[in-house]
BAFI-204823 format. One record per residue: z, x, y of N, C-alpha, C in turn; residue number from 1. Coordinates in steps of 0.1 Angstrom, whole numbers, plus 5000, padded with zeros to 4 digits. Example, Ala and Ser with C-alpha at 12.3 -4.5 7.8 and 13.67 -1.06 7.14 Angstrom:
@n_up=5078 n_east=5132 n_north=4943 ca_up=5078 ca_east=5123 ca_north=4955 c_up=5078 c_east=5132 c_north=4967 i=1 $
@n_up=5071 n_east=5128 n_north=4978 ca_up=5071 ca_east=5137 ca_north=4989 c_up=5079 c_east=5129 c_north=5000 i=2 $
END
This chain:
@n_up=4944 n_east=5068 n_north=4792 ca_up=4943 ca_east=5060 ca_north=4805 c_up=4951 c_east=5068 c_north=4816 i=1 $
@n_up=4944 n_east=5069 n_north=4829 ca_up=4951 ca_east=5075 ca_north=4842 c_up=4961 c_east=5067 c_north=4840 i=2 $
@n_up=4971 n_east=5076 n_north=4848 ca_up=4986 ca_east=5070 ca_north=4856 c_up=4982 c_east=5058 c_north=4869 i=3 $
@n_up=4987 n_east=5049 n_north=4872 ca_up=4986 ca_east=5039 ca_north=4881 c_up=4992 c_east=5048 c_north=4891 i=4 $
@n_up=4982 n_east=5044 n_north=4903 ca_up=4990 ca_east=5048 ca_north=4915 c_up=5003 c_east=5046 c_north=4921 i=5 $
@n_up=5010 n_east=5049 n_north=4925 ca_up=5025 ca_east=5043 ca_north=4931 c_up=5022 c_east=5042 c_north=4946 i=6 $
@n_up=5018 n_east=5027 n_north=4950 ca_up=5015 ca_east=5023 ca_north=4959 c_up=5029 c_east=5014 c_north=4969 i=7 $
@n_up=5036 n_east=5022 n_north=4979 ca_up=5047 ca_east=5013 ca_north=4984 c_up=5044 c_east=5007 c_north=5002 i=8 $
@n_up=5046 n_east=4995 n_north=5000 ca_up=5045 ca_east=4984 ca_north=5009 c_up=5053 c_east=4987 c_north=5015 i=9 $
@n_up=5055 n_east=4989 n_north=5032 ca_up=5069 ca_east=4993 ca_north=5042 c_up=5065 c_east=4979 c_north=5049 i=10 $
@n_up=5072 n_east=4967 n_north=5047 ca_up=5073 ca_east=4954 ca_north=5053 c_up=5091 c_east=4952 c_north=5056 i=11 $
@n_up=5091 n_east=4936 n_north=5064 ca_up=5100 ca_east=4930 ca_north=5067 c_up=5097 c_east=4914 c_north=5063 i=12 $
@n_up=5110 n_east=4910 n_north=5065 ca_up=5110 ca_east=4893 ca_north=5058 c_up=5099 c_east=4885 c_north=5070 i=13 $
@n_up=5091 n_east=4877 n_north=5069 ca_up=5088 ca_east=4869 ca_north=5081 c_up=5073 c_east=4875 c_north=5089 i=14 $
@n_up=5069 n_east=4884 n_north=5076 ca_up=5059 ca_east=4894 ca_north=5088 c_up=5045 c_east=4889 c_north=5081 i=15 $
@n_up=5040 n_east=4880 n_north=5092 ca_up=5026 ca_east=4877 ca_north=5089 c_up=5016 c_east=4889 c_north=5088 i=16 $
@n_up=5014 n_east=4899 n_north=5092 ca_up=4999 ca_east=4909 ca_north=5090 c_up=5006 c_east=4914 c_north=5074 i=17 $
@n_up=5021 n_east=4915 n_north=5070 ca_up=5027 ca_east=4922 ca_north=5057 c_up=5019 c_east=4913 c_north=5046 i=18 $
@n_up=5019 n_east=4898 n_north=5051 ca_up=5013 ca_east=4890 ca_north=5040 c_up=4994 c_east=4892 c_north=5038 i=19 $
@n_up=4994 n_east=4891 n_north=5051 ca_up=4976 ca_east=4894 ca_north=5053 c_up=4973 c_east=4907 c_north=5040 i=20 $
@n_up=4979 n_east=4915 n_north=5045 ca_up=4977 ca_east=4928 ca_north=5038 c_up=4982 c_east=4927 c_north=5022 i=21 $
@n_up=4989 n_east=4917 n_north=5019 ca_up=4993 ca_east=4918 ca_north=5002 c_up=4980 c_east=4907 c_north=5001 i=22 $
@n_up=4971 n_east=4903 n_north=5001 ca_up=4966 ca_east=4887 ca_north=5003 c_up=4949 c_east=4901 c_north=5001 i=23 $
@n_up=4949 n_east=4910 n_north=5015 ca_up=4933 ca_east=4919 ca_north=5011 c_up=4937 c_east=4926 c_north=4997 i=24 $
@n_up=4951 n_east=4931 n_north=4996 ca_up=4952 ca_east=4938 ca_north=4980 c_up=4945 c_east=4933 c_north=4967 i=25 $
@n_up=4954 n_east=4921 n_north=4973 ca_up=4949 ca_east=4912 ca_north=4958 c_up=4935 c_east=4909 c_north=4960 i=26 $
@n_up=4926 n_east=4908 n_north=4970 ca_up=4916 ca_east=4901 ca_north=4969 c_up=4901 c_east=4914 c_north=4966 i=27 $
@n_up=4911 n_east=4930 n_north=4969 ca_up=4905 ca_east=4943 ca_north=4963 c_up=4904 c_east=4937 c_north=4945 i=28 $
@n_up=4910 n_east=4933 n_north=4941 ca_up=4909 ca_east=4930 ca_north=4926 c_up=4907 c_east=4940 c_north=4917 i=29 $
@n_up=4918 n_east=4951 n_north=4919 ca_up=4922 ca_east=4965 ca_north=4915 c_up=4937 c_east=4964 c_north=4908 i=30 $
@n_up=4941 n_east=4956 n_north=4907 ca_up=4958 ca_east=4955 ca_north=4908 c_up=4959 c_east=4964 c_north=4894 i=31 $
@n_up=4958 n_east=4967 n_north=4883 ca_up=4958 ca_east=4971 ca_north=4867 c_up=4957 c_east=4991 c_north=4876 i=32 $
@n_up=4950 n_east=4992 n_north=4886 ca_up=4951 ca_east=5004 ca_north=4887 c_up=4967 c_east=5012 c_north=4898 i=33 $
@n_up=4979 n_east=5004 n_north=4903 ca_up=4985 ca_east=5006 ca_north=4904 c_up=4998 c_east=4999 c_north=4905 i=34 $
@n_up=5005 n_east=5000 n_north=4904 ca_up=5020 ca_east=4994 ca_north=4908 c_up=5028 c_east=4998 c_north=4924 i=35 $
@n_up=5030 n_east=4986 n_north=4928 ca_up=5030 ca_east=4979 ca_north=4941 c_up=5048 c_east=4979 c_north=4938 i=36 $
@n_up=5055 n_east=4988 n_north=4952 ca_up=5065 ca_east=4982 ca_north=4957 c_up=5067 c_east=4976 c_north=4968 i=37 $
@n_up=5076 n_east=4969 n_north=4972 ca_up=5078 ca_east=4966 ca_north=4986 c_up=5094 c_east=4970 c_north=4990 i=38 $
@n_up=5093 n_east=4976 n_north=4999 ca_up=5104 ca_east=4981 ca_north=5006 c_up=5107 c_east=4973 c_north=5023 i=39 $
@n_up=5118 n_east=4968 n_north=5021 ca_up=5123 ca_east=4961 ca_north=5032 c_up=5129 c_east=4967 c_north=5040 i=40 $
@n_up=5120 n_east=4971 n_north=5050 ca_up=5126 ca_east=4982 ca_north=5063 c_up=5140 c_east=4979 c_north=5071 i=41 $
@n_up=5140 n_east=4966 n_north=5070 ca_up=5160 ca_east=4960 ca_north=5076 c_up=5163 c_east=4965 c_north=5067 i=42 $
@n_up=5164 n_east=4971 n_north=5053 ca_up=5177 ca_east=4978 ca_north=5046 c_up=5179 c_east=4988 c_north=5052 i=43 $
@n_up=5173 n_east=4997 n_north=5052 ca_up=5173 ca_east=5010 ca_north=5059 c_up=5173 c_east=5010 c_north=5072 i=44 $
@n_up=5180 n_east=5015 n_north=5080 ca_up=5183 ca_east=5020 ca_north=5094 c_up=5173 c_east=5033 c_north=5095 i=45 $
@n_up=5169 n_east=5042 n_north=5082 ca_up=5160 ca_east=5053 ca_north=5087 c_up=5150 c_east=5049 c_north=5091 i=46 $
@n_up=5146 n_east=5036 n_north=5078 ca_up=5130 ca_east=5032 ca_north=5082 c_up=5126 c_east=5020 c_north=5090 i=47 $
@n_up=5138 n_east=5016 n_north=5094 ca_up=5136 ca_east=5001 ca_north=5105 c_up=5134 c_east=5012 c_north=5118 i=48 $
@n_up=5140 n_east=5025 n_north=5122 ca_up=5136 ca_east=5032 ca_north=5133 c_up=5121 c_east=5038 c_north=5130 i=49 $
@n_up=5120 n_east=5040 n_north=5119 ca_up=5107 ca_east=5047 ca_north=5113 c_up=5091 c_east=5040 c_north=5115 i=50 $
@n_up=5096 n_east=5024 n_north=5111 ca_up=5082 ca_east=5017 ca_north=5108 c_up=5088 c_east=5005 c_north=5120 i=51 $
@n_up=5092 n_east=5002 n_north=5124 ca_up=5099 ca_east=4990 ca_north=5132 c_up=5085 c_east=4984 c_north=5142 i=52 $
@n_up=5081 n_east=4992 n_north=5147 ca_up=5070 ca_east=4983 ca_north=5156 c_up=5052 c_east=4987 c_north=5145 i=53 $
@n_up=5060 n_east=4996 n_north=5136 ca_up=5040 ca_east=4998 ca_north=5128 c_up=5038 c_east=4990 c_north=5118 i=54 $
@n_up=5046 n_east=4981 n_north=5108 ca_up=5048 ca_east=4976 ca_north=5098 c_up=5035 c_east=4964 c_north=5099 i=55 $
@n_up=5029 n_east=4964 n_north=5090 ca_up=5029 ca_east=4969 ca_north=5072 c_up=5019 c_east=4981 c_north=5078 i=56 $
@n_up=5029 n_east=4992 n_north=5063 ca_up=5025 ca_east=5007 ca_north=5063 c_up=5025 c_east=5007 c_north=5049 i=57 $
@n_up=5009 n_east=5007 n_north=5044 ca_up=5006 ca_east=5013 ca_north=5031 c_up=5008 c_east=5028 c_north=5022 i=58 $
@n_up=5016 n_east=5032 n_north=5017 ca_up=5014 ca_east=5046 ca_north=5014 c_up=5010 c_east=5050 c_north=4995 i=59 $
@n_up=5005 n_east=5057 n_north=4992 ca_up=4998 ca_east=5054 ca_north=4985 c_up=5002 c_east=5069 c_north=4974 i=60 $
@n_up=5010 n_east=5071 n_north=4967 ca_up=5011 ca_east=5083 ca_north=4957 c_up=5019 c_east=5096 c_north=4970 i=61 $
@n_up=5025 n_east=5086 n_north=4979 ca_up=5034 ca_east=5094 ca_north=4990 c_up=5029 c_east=5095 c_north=5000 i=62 $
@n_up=5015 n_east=5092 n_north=5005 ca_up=5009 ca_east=5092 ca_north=5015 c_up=5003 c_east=5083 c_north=5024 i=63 $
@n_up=5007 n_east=5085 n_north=5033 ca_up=5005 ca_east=5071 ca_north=5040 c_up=4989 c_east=5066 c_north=5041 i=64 $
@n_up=4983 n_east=5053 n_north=5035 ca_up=4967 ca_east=5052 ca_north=5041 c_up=4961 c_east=5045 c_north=5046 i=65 $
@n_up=4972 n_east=5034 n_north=5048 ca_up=4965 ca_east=5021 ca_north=5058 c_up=4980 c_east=5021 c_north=5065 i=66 $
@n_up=4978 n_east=5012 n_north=5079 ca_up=4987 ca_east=5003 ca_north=5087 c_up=4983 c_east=4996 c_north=5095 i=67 $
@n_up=4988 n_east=4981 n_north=5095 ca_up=4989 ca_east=4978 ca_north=5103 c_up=4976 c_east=4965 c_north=5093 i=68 $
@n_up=4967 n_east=4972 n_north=5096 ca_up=4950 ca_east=4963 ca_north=5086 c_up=4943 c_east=4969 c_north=5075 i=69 $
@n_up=4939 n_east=4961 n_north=5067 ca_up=4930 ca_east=4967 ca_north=5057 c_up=4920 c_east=4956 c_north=5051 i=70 $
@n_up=4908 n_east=4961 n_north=5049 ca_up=4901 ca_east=4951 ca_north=5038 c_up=4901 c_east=4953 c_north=5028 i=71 $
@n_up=4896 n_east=4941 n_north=5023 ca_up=4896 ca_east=4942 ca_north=5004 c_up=4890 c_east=4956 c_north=5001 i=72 $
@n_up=4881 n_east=4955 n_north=5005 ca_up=4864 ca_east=4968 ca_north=5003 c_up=4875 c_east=4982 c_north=5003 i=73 $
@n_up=4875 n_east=4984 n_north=5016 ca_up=4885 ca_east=4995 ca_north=5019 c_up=4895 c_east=5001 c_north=5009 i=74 $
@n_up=4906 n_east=4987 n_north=5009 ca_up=4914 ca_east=4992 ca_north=4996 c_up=4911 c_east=4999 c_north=4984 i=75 $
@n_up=4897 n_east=4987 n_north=4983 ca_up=4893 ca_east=4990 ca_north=4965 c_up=4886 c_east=5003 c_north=4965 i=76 $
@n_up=4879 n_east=5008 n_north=4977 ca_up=4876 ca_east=5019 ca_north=4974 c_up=4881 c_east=5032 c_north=4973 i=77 $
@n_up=4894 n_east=5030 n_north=4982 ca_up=4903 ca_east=5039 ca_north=4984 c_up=4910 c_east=5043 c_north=4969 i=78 $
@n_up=4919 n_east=5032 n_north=4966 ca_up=4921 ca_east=5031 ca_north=4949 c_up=4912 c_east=5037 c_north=4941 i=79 $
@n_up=4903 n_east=5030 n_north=4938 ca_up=4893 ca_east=5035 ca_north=4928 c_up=4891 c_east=5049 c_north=4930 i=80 $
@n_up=4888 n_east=5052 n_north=4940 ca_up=4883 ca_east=5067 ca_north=4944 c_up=4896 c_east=5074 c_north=4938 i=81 $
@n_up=4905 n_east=5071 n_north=4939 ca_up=4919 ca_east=5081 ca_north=4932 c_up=4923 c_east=5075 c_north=4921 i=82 $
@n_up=4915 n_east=5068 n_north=4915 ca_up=4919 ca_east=5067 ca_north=4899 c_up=4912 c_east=5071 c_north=4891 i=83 $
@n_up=4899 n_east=5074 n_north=4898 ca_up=4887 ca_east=5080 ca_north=4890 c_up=4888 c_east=5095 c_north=4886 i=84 $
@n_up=4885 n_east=5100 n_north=4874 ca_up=4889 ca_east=5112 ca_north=4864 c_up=4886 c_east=5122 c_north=4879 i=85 $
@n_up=4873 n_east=5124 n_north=4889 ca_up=4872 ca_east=5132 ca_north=4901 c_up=4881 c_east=5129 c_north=4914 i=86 $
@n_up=4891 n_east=5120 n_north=4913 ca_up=4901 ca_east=5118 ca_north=4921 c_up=4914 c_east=5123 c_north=4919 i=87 $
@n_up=4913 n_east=5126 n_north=4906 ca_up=4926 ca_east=5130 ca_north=4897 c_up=4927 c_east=5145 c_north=4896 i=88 $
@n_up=4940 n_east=5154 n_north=4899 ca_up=4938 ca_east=5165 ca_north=4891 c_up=4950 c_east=5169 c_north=4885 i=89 $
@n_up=4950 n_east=5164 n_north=4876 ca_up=4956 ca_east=5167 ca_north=4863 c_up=4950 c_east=5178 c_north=4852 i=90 $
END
């Protein structure tokens, strides 16, 4: 079995588009193909200057690939497309 992607969430407490956006993830109906952090930009002073007015910022195996919006569709294709053996190069 591929490695799950390491997909990290750049949100804050209280942020309605951060929820929208965990809410199209889940409704991608991909979740088995990666593991989801969330990172709370008020801990960090690097990334409250970093993400402070772009938040939610999807990044995806280190790379940033959504912000701000995403659809289900979108996500799931995006995922899939890099979990698939021609997405992979191992």
């Amino acid at each position: 079995m591929a490695e799950k992607l390491r997909i990290i969430l750049y949100t804050k407490a209280e942020c309605g588009l951060c929820e929208e956006m965990k809410q199209r993830m889940l409704e991608a109906n991909c979740s088995e193909l990666y593991e989801l952090l969330e990172v709370d930009i008020e801990a960090d002073a690097q990334l409250f200057t970093q993400y402070r007015y772009e938040i939610p910022v999807l990044s995806v195996n280190g790379v940033e690939a959504f912000r701000h919006r995403l659809s289900a569709e979108e996500f799931r294709v995006y995922v899939t497309s890099l979990s698939s053996p021609a997405g992979s190069e191992s």
